[in-house]
PLY file of the C-alpha trace (Angstrom):
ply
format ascii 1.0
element vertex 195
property float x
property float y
property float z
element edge 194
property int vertex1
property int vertex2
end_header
-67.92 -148.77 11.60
-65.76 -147.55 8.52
-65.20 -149.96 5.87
-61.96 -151.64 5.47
-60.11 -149.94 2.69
-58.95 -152.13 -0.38
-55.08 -152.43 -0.37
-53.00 -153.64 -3.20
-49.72 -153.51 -4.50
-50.42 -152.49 -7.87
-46.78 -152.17 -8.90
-45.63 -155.97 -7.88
-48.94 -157.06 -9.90
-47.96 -155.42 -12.90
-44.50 -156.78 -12.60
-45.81 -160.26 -12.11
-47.95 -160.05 -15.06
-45.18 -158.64 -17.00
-42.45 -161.81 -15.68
-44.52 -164.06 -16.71
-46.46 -163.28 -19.53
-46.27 -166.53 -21.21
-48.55 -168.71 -18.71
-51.66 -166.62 -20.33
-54.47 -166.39 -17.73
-52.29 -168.64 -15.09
-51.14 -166.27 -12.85
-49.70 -166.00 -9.31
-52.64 -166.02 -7.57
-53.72 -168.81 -9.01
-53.82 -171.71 -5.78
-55.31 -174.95 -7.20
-53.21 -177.59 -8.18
-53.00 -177.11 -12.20
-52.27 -180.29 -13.30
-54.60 -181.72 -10.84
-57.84 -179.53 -12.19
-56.76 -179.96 -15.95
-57.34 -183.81 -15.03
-60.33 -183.40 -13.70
-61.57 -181.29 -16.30
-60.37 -183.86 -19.06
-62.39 -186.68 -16.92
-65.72 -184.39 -17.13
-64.60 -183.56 -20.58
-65.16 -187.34 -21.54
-67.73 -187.44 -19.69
-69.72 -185.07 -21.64
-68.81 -186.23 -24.74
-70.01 -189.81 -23.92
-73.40 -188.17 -23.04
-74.14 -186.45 -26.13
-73.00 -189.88 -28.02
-75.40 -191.67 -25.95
-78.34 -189.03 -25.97
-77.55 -188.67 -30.41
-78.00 -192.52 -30.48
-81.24 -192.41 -27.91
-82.68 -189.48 -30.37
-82.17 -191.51 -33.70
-83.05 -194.64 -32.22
-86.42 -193.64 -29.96
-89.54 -195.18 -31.77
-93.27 -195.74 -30.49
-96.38 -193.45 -30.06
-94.50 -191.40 -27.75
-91.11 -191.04 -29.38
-91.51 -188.01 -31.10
-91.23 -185.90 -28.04
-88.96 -187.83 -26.07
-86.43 -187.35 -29.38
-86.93 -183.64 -29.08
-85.53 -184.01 -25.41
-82.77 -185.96 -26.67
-81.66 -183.54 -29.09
-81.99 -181.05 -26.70
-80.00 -182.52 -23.95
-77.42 -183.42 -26.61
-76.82 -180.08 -27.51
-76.72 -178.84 -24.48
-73.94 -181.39 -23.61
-72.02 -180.21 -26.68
-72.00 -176.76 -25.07
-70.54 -178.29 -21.52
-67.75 -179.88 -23.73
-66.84 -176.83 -25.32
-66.60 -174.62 -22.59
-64.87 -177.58 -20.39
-62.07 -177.53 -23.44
-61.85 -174.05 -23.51
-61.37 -174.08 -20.00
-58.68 -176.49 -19.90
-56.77 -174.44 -22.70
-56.86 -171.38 -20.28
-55.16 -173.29 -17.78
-52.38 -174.35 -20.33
-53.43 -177.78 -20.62
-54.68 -179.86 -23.90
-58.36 -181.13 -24.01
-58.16 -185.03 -24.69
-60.40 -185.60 -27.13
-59.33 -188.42 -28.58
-61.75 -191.21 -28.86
-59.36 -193.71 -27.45
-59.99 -194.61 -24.00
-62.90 -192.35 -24.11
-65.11 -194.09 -22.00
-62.09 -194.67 -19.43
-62.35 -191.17 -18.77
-65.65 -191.06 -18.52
-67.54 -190.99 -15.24
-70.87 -192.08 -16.84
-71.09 -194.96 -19.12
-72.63 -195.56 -22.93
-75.45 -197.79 -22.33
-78.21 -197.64 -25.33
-81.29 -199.33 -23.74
-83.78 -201.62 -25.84
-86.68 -199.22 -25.69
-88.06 -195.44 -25.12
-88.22 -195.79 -21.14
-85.05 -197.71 -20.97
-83.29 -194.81 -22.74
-84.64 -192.26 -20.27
-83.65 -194.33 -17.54
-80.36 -194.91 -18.64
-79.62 -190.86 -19.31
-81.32 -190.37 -15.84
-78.84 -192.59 -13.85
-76.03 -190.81 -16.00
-77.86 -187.42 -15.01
-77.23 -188.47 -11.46
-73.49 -189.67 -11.66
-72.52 -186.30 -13.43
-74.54 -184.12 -10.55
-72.40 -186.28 -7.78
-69.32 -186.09 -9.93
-69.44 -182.17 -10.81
-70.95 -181.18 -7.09
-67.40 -183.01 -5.85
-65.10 -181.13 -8.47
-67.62 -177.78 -6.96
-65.91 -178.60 -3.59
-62.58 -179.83 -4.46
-62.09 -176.36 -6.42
-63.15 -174.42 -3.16
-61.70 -170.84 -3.49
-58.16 -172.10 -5.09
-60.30 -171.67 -8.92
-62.94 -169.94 -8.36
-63.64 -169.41 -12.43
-63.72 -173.48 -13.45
-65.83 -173.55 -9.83
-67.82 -171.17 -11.58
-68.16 -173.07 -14.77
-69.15 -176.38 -13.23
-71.78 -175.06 -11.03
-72.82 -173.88 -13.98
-72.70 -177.25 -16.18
-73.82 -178.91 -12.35
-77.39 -176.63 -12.46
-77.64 -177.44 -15.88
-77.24 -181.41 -15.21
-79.61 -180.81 -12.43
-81.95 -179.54 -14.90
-81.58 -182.70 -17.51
-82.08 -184.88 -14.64
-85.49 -182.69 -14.00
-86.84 -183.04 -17.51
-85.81 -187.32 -17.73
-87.70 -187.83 -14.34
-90.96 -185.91 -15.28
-91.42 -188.00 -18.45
-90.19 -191.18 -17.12
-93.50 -190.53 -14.69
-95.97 -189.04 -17.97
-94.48 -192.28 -20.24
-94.94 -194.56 -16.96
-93.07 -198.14 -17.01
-94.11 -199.60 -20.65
-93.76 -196.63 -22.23
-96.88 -195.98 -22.11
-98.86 -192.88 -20.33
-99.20 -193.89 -16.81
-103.09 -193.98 -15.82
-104.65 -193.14 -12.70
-105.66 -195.94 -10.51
-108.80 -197.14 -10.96
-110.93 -195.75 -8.63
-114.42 -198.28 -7.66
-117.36 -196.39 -6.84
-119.63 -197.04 -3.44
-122.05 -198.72 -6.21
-119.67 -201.39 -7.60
-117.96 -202.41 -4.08
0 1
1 2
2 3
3 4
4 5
5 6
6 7
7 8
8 9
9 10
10 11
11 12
12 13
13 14
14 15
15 16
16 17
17 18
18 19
19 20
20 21
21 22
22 23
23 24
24 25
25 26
26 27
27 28
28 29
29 30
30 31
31 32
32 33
33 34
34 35
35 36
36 37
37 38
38 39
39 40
40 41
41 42
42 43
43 44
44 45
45 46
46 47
47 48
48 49
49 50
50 51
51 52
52 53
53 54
54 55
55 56
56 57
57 58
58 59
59 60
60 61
61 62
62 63
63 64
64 65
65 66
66 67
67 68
68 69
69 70
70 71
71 72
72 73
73 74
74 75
75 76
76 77
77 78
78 79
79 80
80 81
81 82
82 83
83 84
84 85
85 86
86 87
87 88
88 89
89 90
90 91
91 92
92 93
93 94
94 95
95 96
96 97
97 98
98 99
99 100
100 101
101 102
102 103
103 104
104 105
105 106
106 107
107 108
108 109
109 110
110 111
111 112
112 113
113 114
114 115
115 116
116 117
117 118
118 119
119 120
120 121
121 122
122 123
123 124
124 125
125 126
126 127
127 128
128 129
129 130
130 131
131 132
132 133
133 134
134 135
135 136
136 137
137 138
138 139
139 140
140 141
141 142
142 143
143 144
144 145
145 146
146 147
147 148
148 149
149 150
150 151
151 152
152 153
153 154
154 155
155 156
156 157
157 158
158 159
159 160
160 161
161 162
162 163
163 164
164 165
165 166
166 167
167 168
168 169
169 170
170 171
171 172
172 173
173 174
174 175
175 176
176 177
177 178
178 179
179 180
180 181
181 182
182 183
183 184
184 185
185 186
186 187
187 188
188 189
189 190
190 191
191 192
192 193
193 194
């Protein structure tokens, strides 16, 4: 079977691009719902902004035997959140749009929430369960964008695999810190001799 050639008018693309210059990387082609996706992208914008708030305040604030390494995690995922927000505002200035960042109503926005948590395990828990609404939230922009954008689909499978990966890392030491912070022990085991 002979492969089926690849046929495009050239000419009418280069005199779209040239018509409308101005809309940047917005062309014709372009299917999703602009305003729509800008939205969206604002909403995860906040969203990732709340999380590196929330995972700075969990690094300053972790204390106890085990803090020091559950801080370095923080950091980590903070920074890595940073990144998502960047490329989420560059993203929305692509698409001709303006990345909120104002700290007003930032937590409207948001599709996670700030919650600080009184101790080490509390903190984990409470940037797992944001972990988990970002995965949900992200895998449902994933769909919505379909094939109409398939670059910010792209980008937040990206940021999704990434969140998938956070949510990784807070659920393995949430099981080494166990539920008092503490490393969870093996169950005592009695021997035929003591029973």
């Amino acid at each position: 079977m002979a492969a089926k050639p690849f046929v495009s008018d050239i000419k009418a693309i280069r005199e779209r691009a040239r018509n409308h210059i101005r809309q940047g990387a917005v062309t014709d082609g372009y299917k999703a719902d602009r305003q729509t996706v800008i939205k969206v992208l604002n909403e995860a914008l906040a969203t990732e902004l709340v999380c590196v708030l929330r995972y700075k305040y969990h690094y300053y604030m972790a204390s106890g035997i085990h803090s020091k390494g559950v801080a370095a995690e923080f950091l980590e995922h903070a920074n890595e959140e940073q990144q998502h927000a960047d490329l989420i505002a560059q993203r929305i200035t692509q698409l001709d749009g303006k990345p909120n960042l104002s700290p007003e109503g930032l937590l409207s926005r948001s599709h996670s929430e700030y919650v600080e948590g009184k101790d080490v395990v509390e903190m984990i828990e409470e940037d797992l369960v944001a972990e988990r609404i970002a995965i949900d939230s992200y895998r449902e922009i994933v769909q919505y964008l379909g094939n109409d954008d398939p670059t910010t689909r792209r980008l937040m499978e990206e940021i999704l695999a990434k969140e998938e990966e956070h949510a990784e890392d807070l659920g393995n030491l949430l099981q080494e810190l166990g539920k008092k912070g503490e490393p969870a022990r093996e169950p005592v085991r009695k021997s035929a001799a003591h029973v």
